[in-house]
C-alpha positions as CSV (number, residue, x, y, z in Angstrom):
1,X,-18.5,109.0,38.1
2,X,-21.5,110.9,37.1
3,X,-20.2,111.3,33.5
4,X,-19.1,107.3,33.3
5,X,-15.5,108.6,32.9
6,X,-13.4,106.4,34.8
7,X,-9.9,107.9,34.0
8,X,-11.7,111.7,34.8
9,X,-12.8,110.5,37.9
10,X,-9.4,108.6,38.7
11,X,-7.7,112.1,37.8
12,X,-9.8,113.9,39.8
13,X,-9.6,111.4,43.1
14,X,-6.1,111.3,42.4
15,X,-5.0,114.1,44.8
16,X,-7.8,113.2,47.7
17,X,-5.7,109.5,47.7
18,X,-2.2,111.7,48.5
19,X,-3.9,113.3,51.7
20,X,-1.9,112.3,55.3
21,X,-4.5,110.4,57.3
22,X,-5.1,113.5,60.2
23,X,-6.7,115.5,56.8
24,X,-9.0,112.0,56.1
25,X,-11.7,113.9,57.8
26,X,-15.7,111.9,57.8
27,X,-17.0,113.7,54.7
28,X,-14.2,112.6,52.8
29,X,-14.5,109.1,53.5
30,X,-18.3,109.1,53.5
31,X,-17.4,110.5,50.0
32,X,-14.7,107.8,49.0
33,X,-17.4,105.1,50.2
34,X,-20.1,106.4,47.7
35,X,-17.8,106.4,44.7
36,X,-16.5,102.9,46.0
37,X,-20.2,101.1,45.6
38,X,-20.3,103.6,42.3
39,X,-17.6,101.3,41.3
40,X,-19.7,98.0,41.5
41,X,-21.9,98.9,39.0
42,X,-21.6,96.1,36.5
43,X,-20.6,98.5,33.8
44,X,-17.6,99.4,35.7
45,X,-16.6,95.7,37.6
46,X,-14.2,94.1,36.9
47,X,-12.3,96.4,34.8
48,X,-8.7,97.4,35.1
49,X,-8.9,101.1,35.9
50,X,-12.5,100.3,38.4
51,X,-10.3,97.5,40.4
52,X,-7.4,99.9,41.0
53,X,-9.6,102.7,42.2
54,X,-11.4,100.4,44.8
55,X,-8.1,99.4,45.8
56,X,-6.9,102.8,46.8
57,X,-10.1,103.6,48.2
58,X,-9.9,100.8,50.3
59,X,-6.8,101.3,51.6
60,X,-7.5,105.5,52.0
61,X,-10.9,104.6,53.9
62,X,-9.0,101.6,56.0
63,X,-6.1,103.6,57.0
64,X,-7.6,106.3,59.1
65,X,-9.5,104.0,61.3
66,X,-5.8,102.9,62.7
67,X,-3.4,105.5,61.7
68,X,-5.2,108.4,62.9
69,X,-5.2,107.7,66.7
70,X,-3.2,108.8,69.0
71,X,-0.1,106.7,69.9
72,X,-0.9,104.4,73.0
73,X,-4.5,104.2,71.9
C-alpha cells in the first residue's frame, strides 16, 4: 500500500484472506482495518481492484467476530 501498488498489495494479502477464522488473531485484523481506510484514499476509490479488496477485507474482519466463538455462545 505503501508503494501505491494495488495488484502487489492484493498478492501479498492474498494468503492472509485464505486463513480459517481461529488463526484471525487481533493484529491481523487491526492490520486488515488499516489497509481497509488505506483503500479510501481517493486515488484508490472506486476502482475495480480497491473495491474487491475492501470487499474481502470486510468479510475477513466481519467473520471472526461470529465464526470464532464457541458453539452455544
Amino acid at each position: 500500500m505503501h508503494l501505491r501498488d494495488l495488484d502487489g498489495a492484493a498478492d501479498a494479502l492474498a494468503g492472509v484472506l485464505e486463513l480459517p477464522v481461529e488463526q484471525r488473531i487481533g493484529g491481523i485484523i487491526v492490520s486488515m482495518r488499516r489497509i481497509h481506510s488505506a483503500l479510501l484514499d481517493p486515488d484508490f476509490h472506486g476502482g475495480t481492484t480497491a473495491t474487491a479488496m475492501q470487499q474481502k477485507i470486510e468479510y475477513f474482519t466481519g467473520v471472526p467476530a461470529q465464526g470464532a466463538l464457541p458453539t452455544g455462545q
